[in-house]
Structures are given as structure tokens and as C-alpha cells.
N, C-alpha and C positions, 0 to 999 in steps of 0.2 A: 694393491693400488689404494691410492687414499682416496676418501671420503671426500667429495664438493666441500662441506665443511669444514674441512681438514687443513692447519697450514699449508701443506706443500702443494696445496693448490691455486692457497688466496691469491699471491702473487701473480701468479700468470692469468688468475681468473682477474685481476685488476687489469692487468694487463690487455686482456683480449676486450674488455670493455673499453676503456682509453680505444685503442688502436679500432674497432667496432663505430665508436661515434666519430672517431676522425675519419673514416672511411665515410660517415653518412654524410659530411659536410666538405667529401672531396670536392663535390659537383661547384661551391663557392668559387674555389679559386683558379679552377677550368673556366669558368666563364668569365673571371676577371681576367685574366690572361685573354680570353678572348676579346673582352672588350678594349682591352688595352693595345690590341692589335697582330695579335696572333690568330689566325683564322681556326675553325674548328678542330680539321685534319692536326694541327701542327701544333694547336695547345692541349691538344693526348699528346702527340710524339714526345715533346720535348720535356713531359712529366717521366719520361721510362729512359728517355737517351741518355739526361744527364744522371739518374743514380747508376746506369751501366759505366760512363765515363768516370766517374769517383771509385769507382770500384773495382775497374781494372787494373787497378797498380797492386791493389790486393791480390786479387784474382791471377795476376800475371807473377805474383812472389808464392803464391803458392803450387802453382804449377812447375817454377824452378826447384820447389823444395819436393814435387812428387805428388802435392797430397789432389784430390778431387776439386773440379771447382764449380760443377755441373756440368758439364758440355754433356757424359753420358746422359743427362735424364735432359735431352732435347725433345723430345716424343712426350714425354709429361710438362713439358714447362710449355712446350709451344700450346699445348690450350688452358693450363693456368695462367699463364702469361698473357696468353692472345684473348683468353675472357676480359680479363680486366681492361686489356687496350678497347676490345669492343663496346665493352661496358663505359669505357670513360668519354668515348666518343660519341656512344649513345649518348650522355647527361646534355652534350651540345647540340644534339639533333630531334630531340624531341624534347617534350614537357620533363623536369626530372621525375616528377612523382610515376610517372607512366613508366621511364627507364627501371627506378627503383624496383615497381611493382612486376615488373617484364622480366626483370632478373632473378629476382626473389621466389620464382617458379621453381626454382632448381629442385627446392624438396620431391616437387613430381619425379622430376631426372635423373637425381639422385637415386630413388626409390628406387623404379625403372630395372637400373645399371647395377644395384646392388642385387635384385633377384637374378640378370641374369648371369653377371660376371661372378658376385659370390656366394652365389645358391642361395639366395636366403629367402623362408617363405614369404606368400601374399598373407598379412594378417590383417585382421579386421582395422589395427591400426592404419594398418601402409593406405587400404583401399581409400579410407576416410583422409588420407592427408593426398591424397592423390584426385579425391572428389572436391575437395578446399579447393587445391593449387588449381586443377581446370576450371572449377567454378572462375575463382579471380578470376583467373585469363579471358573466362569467357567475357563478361563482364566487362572487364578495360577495352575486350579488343571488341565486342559484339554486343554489350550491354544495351546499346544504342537500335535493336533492328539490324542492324546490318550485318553481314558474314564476317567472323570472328578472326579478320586477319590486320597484320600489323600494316598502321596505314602508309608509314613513310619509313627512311634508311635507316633513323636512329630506331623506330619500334622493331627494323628488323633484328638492328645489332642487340640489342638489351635481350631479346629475346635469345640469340642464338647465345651471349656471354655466357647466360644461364647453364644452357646445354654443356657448351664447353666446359664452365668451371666443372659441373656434376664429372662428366668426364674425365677431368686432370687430376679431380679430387679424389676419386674411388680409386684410379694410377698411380696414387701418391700410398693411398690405405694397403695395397697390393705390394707396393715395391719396398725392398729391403729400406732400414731407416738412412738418411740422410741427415749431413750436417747442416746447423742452422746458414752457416754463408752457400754453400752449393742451392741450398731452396731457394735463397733469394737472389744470387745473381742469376741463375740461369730465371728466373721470375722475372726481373727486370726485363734481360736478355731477350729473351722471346717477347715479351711486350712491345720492346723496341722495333723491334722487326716488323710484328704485327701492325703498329701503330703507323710507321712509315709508310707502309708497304697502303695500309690504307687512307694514308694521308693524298698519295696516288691516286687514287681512283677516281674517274671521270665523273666526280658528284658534288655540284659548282659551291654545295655548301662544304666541303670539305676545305678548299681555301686553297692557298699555292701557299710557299713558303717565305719564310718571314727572310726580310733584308737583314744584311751585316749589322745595318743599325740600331733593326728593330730588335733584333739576339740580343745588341750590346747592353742599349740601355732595359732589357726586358733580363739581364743574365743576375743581376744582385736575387731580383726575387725568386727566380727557376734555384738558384743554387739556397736559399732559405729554405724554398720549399723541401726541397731534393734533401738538405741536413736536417733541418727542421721537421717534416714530417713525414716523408713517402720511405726513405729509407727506415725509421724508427719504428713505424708504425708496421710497414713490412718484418722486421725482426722483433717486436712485439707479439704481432699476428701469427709466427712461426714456433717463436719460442714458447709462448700459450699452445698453441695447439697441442705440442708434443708433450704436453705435462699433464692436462687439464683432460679430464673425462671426453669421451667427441659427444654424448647428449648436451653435456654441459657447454661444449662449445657452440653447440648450434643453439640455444637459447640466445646464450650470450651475442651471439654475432645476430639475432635480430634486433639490438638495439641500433646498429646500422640503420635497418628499413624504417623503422621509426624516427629517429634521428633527420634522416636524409627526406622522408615523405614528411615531416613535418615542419623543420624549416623551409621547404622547397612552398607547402602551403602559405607558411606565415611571411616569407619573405622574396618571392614572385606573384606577379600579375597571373601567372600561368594557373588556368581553370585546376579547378579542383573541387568537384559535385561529388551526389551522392554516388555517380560512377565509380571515381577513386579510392571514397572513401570504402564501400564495400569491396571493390575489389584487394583495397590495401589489408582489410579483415579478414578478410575470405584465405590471400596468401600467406598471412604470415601467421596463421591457424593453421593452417597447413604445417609450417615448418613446425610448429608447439606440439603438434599430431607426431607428425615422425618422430622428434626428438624424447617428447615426453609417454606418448603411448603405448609402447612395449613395455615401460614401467607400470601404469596406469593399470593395463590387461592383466600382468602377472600378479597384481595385486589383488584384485576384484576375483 
């Protein structure tokens, strides 16, 4: 395997940074869409419809020709997929920096899921990135006095996307490898579903769905996006991973939380005290903790 500093890394290591800060400034144009007149529910859905819809014609020629196109790894993409739907819905229902911070728990999750599913011991690292990540939590959700629970739909969704991703992710590390388009449509795919399905749900910030009209003149920018970034930044995000060390990856993809908690500061009304700020330290020390201190330990 090569070396982080090694060519056959740079690449994909550029890559997962690019595709890492677009992810931290998804939350932009969810809420522009929003404002624009797509209600919450429906400006997630139709960030994951339309790359399914582009990508069916592929999807549908390669299953003429035999080859996989994900449908088997439904069981893994329904909570990779269904995280990110959760997660994008979160960005509209509560404060972003709270979603960001609520999701970015996963190193807990992850942790968790890796002792029991791949035996792997409790080391002094895991404890300490496990004492970070509840710290934060406590903190966002309890910081205040009050009992340490998430206040409204969106602190619920962020929190559980977290869960999920940890979940689909360690499913993914388990299962035989897979090609880069099966990862991503069935990724979309399960999004899609996910995001519908709770675009549905009797919760009046969710919204109903947009008019013939509102699709039409709202369709140039959805399909921008949809070329422009969610499909690229998804196969960026894929083809990094499978090349690039996973310590390495997981450094790398905290520039998301930073990214997305510090525009969300510099460019919303939406509070952001010393609550956030230690809790955004507290989680994303956590993930430096997992990623970095089993090196750290062996070294010392």
C-alpha cells in the first residue's frame, strides 16, 4: 500500500478534499431551493430523484449487458443512502451548524459497531474519541441545563443520519468490493426512496410537493446541480475512498465539518455561541482521536 505521501494517493487525496468541502456547503443550495419555493421535504427529494433519473439509462444498459448495478447491496445503500437523505433534511430543519455537529458524532458509532461487528479491541484511543464525541453531544444537546435530548425533527434526523451512515459504512468495509457506479446508484437510489418517503411525513415543515410549474422553472438548476455537483462529488467521494488509506480518509472528510460549520456561522443569522463552538471542538477531536490515535499509541 502506498504512503499518504506517496503519488498514488495525491490524486484521490485531492479528490476527497474537493468532494469533502462541497459536501460542507451542500446545506447553500438546499436552502436556496428552499427559498425559491420548494418546501423542505422536497428540496432533499429532488437532490437524489434527479441523479437516480440521469442514471438510469446507464444503469438500465448495464443490466442488459449482465454486469451489477447495485440493486444486490440494498441492505447497505438503504442506510448510506437514507443517512445522507436524513442528513440533508436535517440542514433544513434545524440550525445547520447543530445538523453538522449532530452528524459528525458517527466516530462514537462507528467506534461502537467496529468492536462489535469486527472484534476490534477497546483502546485507550477508541475510549478518548468516544469521551470527545459524547462530550460534544452533550454540550449541543444539554450544554444549556437541560436533558440532553434533541429538540426538534431536524436534531432528530442529524443525529440518527450519523448512526445510519456508521452503520452502512462498516457494511460497506465488511462486504466483498464493489464497483464505483453500483456504490453510487444504489446510493442515490436508496436516498431517493428515503427522502420521499419522508417528504410524506405528517410534519407541516416538511412541505407538500411542488407544482408542474414550480419543477419547471426550478428544473435548469436541479439538473446543474445534479451534473454539476452531487453526481461528481458522489464519484469523487467513492473513488477516493477506495484508493486512499480510511485514517486518511477520515481526516480528510473533516474538512466537511469545518467547512459547513463555518460558513453556516459566517453566513446565517442562525446562533452560534460558545455552545457550538465547543461542541464543534469537542466532535471533531473526536474523529482526529479515532483516525489518528492508534498511530499516535503505537508510536509512544
Amino acid at each position: 500500500m502506498t504512503k499518504p505521501g506517496e503519488p498514488g494517493q495525491l490524486l484521490p487525496s485531492i479528490l476527497l478534499v474537493i468532494a469533502a468541502a462541497g459536501w460542507g456547503l451542500f446545506w447553500l443550495p438546499l436552502r436556496e431551493f428552499e427559498a425559491a419555493g420548494l418546501s423542505a421535504g422536497w428540496a432533499s427529494a429532488v437532490q437524489f430523484v434527479m441523479p437516480v433519473v440521469v442514471l438510469s439509462p446507464v444503469a438500465l444498459l448495464f443490466a442488459i449487458q449482465g454486469k451489477p448495478v447495485g440493486f444486490s447491496r440494498w441492505q447497505t445503500a438503504i442506510f448510506t443512502g437514507g443517512a445522507w437523505a436524513l442528513y440533508a433534511d436535517s440542514l433544513l430543519l434545524t440550525e445547520v451548524a447543530r445538523a453538522l455537529i449532530l452528524f459528525y458524532v458517527t466516530p462514537v458509532w462507528s467506534t461502537m459497531l467496529e468492536m462489535w461487528l469486527m472484534n476490534r479491541r477497546l483502546t485507550a484511543a477508541r475510549v478518548l474519541a468516544i469521551v470527545l464525541g459524547l462530550g460534544g453531544l452533550y454540550v449541543i444537546l444539554g450544554g444549556d441545563g437541560s436533558l440532553p435530548l434533541p429538540r426538534n425533527a431536524g436534531d432528530w434526523m442529524a443525529l440518527l443520519s450519523g448512526m445510519s451512515w456508521a452503520y452502512g459504512s462498516t457494511r460497506i468495509r465488511l462486504a466483498p468490493d464493489a464497483t464505483l457506479f453500483e456504490n453510487a446508484f444504489s446510493f442515490f437510489a436508496s436516498g431517493a426512496v428515503v427522502t420521499v418517503a419522508l417528504a410524506f411525513l405528517p410534519i407541516e415543515a416538511m412541505g407538500s410537493p411542488p407544482t408542474r410549474a414550480e419543477f419547471v422553472e426550478l428544473l435548469p438548476w436541479i439538473l446543474l446541480m445534479t451534473f454539476g455537483f452531487l453526481i461528481p462529488a458522489m464519484l469523487m467521494q467513492l473513488y477516493g475512498t477506495k484508493l486512499v488509506d480510511p485514517a486518511r480518509v477520515g481526516i480528510l472528510f473533516q474538512i466537511e465539518a469545518v467547512v459547513g460549520i463555518g460558513s453556516a456561522a459566517m453566513l446565517t443569522a442562525e446562533p452560534f455561541g460558545w455552545q457550538e463552538a465547543i461542541g464543534s471542538v469537542l466532535v471533531i477531536s473526536s474523529a482526529f482521536t479515532e483516525v489518528l490515535g492508534p498511530r499516535l499509541w503505537r508510536r509512544s
